[in-house]
C-alpha positions as CSV (number, residue, x, y, z in Angstrom):
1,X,6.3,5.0,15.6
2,X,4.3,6.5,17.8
3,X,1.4,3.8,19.3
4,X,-1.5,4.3,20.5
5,X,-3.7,2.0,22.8
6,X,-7.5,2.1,22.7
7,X,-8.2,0.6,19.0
8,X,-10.7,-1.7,17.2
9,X,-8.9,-3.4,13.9
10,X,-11.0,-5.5,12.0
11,X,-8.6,-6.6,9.0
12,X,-10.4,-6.9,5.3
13,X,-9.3,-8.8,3.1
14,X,-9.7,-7.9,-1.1
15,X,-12.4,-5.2,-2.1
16,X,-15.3,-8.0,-1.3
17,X,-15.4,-7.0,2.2
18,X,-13.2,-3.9,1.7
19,X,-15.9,-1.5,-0.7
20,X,-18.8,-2.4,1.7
21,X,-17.1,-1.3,4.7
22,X,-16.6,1.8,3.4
23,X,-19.4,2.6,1.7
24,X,-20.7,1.7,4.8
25,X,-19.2,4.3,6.9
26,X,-19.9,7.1,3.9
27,X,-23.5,6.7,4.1
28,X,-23.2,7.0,7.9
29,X,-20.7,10.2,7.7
30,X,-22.1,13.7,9.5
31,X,-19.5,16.2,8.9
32,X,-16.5,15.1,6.1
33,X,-15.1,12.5,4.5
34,X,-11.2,12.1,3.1
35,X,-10.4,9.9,0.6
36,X,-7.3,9.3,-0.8
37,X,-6.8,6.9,-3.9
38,X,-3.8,5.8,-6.1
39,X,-6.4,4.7,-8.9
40,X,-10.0,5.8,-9.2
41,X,-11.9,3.1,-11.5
42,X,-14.9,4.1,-13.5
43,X,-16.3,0.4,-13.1
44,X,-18.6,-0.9,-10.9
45,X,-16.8,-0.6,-7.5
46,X,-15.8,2.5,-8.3
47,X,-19.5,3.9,-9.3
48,X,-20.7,2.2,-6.2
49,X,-17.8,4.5,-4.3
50,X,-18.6,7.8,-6.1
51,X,-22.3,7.2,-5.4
52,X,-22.0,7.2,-1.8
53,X,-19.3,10.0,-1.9
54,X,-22.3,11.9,-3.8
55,X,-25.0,10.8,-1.6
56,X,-22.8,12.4,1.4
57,X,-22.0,15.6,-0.1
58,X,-25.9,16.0,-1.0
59,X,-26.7,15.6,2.8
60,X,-24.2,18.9,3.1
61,X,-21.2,16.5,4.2
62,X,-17.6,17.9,3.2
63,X,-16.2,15.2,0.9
64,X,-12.9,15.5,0.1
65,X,-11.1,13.2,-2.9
66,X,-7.4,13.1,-3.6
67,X,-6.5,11.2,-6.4
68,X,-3.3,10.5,-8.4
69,X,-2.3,12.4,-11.7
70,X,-1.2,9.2,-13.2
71,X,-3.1,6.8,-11.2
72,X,-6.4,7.9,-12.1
73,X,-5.4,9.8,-15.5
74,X,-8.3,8.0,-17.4
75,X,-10.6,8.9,-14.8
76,X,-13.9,9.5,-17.4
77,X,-14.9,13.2,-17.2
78,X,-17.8,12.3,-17.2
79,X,-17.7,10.4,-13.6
80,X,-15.8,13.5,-12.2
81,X,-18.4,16.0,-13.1
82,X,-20.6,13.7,-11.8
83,X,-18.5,13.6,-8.2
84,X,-18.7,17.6,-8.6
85,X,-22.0,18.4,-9.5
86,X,-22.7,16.1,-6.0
87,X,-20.8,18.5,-4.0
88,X,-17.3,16.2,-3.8
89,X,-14.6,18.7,-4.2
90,X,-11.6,16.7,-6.1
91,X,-8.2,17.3,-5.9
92,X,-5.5,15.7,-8.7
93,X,-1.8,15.5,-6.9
94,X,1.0,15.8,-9.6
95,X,-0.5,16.5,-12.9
96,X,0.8,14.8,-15.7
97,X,2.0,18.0,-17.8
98,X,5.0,18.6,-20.1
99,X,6.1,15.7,-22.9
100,X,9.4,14.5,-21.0
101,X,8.8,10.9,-19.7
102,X,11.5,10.2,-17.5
103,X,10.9,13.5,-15.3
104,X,12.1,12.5,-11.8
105,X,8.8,14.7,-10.9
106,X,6.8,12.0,-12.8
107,X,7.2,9.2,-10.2
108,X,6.7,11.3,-7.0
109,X,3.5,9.8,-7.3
110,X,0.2,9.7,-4.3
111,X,0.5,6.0,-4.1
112,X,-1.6,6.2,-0.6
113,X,-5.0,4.3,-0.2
114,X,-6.8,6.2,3.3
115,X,-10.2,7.2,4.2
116,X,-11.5,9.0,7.2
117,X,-15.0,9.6,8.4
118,X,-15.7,12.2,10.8
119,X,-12.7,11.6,12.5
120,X,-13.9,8.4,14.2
121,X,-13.5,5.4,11.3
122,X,-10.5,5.2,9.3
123,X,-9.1,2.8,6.6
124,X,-6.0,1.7,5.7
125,X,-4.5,-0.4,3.3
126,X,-3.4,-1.6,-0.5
127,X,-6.9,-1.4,-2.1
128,X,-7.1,1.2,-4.6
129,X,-11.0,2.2,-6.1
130,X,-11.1,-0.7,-8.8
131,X,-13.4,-3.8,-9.1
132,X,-11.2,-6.7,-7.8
133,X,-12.3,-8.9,-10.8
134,X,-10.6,-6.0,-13.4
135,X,-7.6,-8.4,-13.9
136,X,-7.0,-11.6,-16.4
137,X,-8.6,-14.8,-15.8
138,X,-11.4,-12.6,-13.5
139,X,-9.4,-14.2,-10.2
140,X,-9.7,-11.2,-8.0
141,X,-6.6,-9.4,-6.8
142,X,-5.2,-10.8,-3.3
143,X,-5.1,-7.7,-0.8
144,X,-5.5,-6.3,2.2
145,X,-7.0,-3.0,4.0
146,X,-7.6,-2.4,7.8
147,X,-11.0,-0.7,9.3
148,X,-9.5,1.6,12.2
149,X,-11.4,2.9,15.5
150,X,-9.8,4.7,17.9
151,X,-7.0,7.0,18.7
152,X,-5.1,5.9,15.4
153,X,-8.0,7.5,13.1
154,X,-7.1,10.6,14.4
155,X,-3.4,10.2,13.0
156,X,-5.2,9.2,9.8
157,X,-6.8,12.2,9.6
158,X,-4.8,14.6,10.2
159,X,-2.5,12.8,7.4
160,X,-5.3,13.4,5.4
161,X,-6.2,16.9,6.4
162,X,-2.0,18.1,6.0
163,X,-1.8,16.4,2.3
164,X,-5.2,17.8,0.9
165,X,-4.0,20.8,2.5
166,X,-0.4,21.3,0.5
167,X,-2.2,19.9,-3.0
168,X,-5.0,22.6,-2.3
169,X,-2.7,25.2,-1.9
170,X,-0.3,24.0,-4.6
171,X,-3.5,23.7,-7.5
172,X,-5.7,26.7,-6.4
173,X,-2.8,29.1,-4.7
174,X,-5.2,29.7,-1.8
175,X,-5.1,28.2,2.0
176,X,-7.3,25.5,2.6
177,X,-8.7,26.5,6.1
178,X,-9.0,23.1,8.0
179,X,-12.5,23.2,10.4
180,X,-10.5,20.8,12.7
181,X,-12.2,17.4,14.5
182,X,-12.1,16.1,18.2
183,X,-9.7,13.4,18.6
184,X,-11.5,10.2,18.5
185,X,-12.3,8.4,22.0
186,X,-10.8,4.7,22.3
187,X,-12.9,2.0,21.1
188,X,-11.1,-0.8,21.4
189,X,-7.7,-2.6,23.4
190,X,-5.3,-2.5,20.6
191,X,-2.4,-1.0,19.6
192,X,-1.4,0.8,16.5
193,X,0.7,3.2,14.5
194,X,0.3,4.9,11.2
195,X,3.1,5.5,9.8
196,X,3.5,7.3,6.4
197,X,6.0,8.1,3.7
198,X,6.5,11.9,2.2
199,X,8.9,14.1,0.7
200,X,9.7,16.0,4.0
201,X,10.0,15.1,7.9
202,X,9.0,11.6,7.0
203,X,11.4,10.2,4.1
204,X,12.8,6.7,5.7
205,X,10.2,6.5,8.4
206,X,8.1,3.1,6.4
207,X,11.4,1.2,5.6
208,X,12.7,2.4,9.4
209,X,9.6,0.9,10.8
210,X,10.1,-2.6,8.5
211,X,13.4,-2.5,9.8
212,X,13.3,-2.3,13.3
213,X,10.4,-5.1,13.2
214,X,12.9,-7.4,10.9
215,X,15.7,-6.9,13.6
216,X,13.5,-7.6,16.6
217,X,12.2,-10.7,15.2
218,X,13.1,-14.0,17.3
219,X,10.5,-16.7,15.4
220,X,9.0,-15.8,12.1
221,X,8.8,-13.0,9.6
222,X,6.3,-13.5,6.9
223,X,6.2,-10.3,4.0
224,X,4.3,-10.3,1.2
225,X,4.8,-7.7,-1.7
226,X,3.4,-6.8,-4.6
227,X,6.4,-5.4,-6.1
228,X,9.3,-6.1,-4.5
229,X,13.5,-5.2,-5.4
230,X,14.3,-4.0,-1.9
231,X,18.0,-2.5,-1.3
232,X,20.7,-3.6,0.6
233,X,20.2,-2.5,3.9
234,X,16.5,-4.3,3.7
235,X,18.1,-7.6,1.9
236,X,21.0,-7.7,4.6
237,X,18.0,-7.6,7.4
238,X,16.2,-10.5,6.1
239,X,19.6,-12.2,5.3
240,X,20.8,-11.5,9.4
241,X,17.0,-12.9,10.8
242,X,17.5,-15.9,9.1
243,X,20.9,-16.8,10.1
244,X,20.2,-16.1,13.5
245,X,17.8,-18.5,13.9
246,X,14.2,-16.7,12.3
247,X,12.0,-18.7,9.5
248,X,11.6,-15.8,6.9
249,X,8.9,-16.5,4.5
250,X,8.3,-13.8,1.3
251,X,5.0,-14.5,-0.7
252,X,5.8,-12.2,-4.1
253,X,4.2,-11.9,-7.4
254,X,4.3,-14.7,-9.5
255,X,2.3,-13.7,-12.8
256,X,3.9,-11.2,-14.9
257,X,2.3,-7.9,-14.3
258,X,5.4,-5.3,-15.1
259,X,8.0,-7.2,-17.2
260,X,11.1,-5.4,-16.1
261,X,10.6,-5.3,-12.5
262,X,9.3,-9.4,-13.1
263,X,12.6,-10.3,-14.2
264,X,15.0,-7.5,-12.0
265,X,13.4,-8.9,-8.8
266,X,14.3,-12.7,-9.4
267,X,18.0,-11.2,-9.9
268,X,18.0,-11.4,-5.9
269,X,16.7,-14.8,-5.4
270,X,19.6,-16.3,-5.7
271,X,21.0,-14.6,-2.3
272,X,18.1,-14.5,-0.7
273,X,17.4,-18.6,-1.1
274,X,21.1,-19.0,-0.1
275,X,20.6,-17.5,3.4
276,X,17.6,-20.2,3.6
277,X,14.6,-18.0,3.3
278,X,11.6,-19.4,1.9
279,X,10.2,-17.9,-1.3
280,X,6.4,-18.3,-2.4
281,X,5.0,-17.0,-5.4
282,X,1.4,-16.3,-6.3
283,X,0.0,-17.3,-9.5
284,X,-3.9,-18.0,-8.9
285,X,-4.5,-14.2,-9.3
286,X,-2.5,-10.9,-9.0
287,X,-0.8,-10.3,-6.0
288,X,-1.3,-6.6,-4.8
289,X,-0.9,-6.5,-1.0
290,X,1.7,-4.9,0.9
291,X,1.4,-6.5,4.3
292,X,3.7,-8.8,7.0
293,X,3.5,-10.4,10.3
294,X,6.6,-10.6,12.7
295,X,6.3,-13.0,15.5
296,X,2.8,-13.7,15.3
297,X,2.6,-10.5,17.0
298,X,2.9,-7.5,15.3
299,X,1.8,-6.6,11.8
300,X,2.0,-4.2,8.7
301,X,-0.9,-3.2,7.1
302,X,-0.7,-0.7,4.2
303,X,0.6,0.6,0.6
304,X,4.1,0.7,0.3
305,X,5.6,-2.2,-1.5
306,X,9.6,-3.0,-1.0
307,X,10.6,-1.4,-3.9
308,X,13.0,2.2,-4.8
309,X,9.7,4.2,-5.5
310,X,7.4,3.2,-2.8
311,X,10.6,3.9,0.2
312,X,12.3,6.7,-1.7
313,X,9.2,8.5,-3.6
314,X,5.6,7.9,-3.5
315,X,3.4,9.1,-0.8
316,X,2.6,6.3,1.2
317,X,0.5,5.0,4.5
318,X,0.9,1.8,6.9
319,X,-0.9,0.6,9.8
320,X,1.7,-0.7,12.2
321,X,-0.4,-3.1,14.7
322,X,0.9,-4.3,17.7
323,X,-1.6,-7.2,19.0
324,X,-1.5,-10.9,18.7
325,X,-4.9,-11.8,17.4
326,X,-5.0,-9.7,14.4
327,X,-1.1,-10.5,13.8
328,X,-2.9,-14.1,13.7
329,X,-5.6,-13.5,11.2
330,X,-3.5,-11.8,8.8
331,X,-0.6,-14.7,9.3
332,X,-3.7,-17.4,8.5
333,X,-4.9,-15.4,5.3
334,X,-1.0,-15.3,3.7
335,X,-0.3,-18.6,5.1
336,X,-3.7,-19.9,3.2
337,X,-2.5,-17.5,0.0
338,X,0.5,-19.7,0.1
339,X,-1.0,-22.9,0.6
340,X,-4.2,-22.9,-2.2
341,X,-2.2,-20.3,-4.5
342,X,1.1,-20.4,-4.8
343,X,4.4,-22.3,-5.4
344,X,7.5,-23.0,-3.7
345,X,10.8,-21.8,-5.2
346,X,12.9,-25.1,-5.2
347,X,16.4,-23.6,-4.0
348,X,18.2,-26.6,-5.7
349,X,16.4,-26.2,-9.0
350,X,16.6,-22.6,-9.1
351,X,20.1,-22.7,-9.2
352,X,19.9,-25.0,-12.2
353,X,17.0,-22.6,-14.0
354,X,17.3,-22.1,-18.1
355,X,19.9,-20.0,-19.6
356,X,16.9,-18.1,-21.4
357,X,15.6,-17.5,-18.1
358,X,18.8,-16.3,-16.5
359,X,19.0,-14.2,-19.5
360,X,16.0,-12.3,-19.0
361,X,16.7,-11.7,-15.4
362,X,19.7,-10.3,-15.7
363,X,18.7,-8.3,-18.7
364,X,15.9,-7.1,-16.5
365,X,18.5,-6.6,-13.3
366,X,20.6,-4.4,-15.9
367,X,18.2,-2.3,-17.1
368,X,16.6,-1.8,-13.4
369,X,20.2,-0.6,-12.0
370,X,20.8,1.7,-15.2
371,X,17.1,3.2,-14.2
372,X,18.2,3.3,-10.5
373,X,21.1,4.9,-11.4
374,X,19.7,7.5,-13.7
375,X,17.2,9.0,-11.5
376,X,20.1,9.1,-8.7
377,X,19.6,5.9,-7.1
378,X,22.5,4.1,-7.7
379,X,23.8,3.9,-4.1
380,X,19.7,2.5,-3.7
381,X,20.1,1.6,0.1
């Protein structure tokens, strides 16, 4: 990873304090604005998010959106005519196109959630553009992004600016000429990395980063995942902290979202309880965030969950921090999700779970491993 000194974090947590921050730094944007977005919500978050990308393009800022082809597939025509008639040039990576559904094209999907503003405010995080309340029961989803100044926006953008780039040239043919931006000046006294996940220089680079973390750890690691059905390097990490002594603490999904990869994660539980690490799942809403704490010192901020397709496919983006007081925060937040939000796996009674339950997992555990294996996975590290 390479750290930089000089930052100001401010860690926001679900799109209540997330969209305002950034629609904050829109309307104050001078020369461009990146934005990249797994999902792109025609609701009222995302209208609120396409007006002030508008409203910046009209004052003759470059506004650049990157958006997923399967992501944001039912983005309304409507709403991106809208964006271009403002002046917001939009950009789809991986259009859906031919009739075959199990492509392994298909899930080398722009999972990342970024924004830069003039080079001097970034974000980072899990938060795609869609209302927090557009889930079931209207409990908002539990996530996280980061606001950046400093030295690490500069990585951000030039993240940015090299993935708009090889989508520009990939849908129009043509170079995309970048006008280039002064690296920004410190701001604050922390330290941070981004790291990101692609296709080319950077394949491992996310899971490498987890992994050195996990290793390192002496006290505490606390992870929570969205999605989670890591491989066995990343299990036999977690599985090594906790017999040498480290409290490991995993706060997953606990409401059925996706049902295969509901029942093919709970296939490790069993394992992963045996080595005497604490699982927590959320039920009072959705879980989304991809985020942990090591040591009460350094922290992971960002969109990659522990799962085949987020470390072996997707385009992703993390904010590694390095400093105790933000470590803090983000430990209170989960440690609060836990508390008011989610339950306990018993070890004892889920050893003694239904046979219809054990059923399903292992049917789901099956099927995930044949889909591992067919995409050329099966050796899923």
């Amino acid at each position: 990873m390479e750290t930089r000194d000089g930052n100001r974090l401010t860690l926001l947590a679900n799109g209540g304090a997330y969209f305002p921050a950034l629609i904050a730094a829109f309307d104050a944007a001078r020369r461009e604005i990146f934005l990249e977005s797994y999902l792109f919500a025609d609701d009222a978050s995302g209208g609120a998010v396409a007006a002030a990308l508008g409203r910046a393009a009209s004052r003759g800022v470059a506004v650049h959106l990157l958006i997923d082809g399967f992501g944001a597939r039912d983005l309304p025509d409507a709403l991106r005519e809208r964006l271009l008639r403002a002046g917001v040039e939009v950009l789809v990576f991986r259009p859906l196109r031919g009739w075959w559904p199990f492509a392994r094209g298909r899930l080398r999907r722009m999972h990342r959630k970024l924004a830069c503003v003039d080079s001097q405010v970034a974000f980072v995080g899990g938060i795609n553009v869609i209302d927090d309340f557009d889930a079931p029961g209207q409990v908002p989803r539990h996530d996280y992004a980061v606001r950046i100044e400093g030295p690490v926006t500069t990585q951000v953008r030039s993240a940015a600016a090299a993935l708009w780039s090889r989508v520009f040239r990939s849908r129009t043919r043509r170079r995309w000429t970048d006008p280039g931006a002064a690296p920004a000046a410190p701001a604050g006294r922390q330290r941070a990395a981004l790291v990101v996940r692609d296709n080319l220089r950077h394949r491992d680079d996310i899971e490498k980063a987890y992994l050195d973390c996990i290793e390192s750890a002496r006290e505490e690691v606390v992870i929570a995942c969205a999605y989670f059905f890591p491989g066995r390097r990343f299990r036999r990490a977690l599985i090594e902290a906790s017999a040498r002594g480290v409290r490991v603490v995993l706060l997953l999904q606990g409401r059925v979202e996706y049902l295969l990869l509901h029942y093919a994660s709970r296939a490790l539980y069993g394992s992963l309880l045996e080595a005497g690490i604490e699982i927590h799942e959320y039920h009072l809403g959705f879980l989304h965030a991809k985020v942990a704490v090591f040591d009460g010192r350094q922290a992971s901020v960002g969109s990659s969950n522990i799962d085949p397709f987020s470390l072996l496919l997707a385009q992703e983006a993390n904010v590694f921090v390095d400093d105790a007081r933000f470590a803090e925060q983000l430990r209170d937040g989960l440690h609060a999700a836990m508390r008011d939000g989610a339950r306990l796996v018993p070890p004892q009674a889920w050893s003694r779970r239904p046979r219809l339950q054990r059923l399903r997992i292992w049917l789901g555990y099956g099927l995930a491993r044949f889909g591992l294996a067919f995409y050329g996975f099966e050796r899923w590290h």
